[in-house]
Residue, then its C-alpha position, 0 to 999 in steps of 0.5 A: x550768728x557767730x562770734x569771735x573775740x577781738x583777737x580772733x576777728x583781727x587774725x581773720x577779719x577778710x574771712x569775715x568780711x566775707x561771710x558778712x558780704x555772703x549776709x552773715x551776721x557776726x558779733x565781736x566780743x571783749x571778755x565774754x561781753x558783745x561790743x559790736x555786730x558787723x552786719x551787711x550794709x543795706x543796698x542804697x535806693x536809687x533816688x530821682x532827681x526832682x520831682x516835678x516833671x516839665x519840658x525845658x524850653x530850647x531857649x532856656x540859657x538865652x539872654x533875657x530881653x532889656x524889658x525882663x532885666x528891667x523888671x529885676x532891677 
């Protein structure tokens, strides 16, 4: 893990960004004290939409009867 001042990582932040990137760890330090760690952002999962799993009928947008309209009222 390397180091660098505060100075120093804003004159060569795109370097570090990109040994971040590559999945470097870098530490910036204000007066020998660490304030913060840039680390490689985790890949984000690919989620499914949904959980259950049915068929869509072909009828499903169509007009409800007057006798199932009538049950909503």
């Amino acid at each position: 893990m390397e180091t660098y001042t505060v100075q120093a990582a804003k004159t060569q932040l795109s370097r570090i960004l990109h040994d971040v990137e590559a999945g470097g760890e870098v530490t910036i330090s204000r007066a020998d004290r660490p304030v913060a760690r840039l680390v490689p952002v985790e890949p984000v999962a690919k989620r499914r939409f949904g959980m259950m799993n049915f068929p869509v009928p072909a009828d499903f947008d169509a007009p409800l009867s007057e006798e199932e309209l009538s049950a909503w009222e």
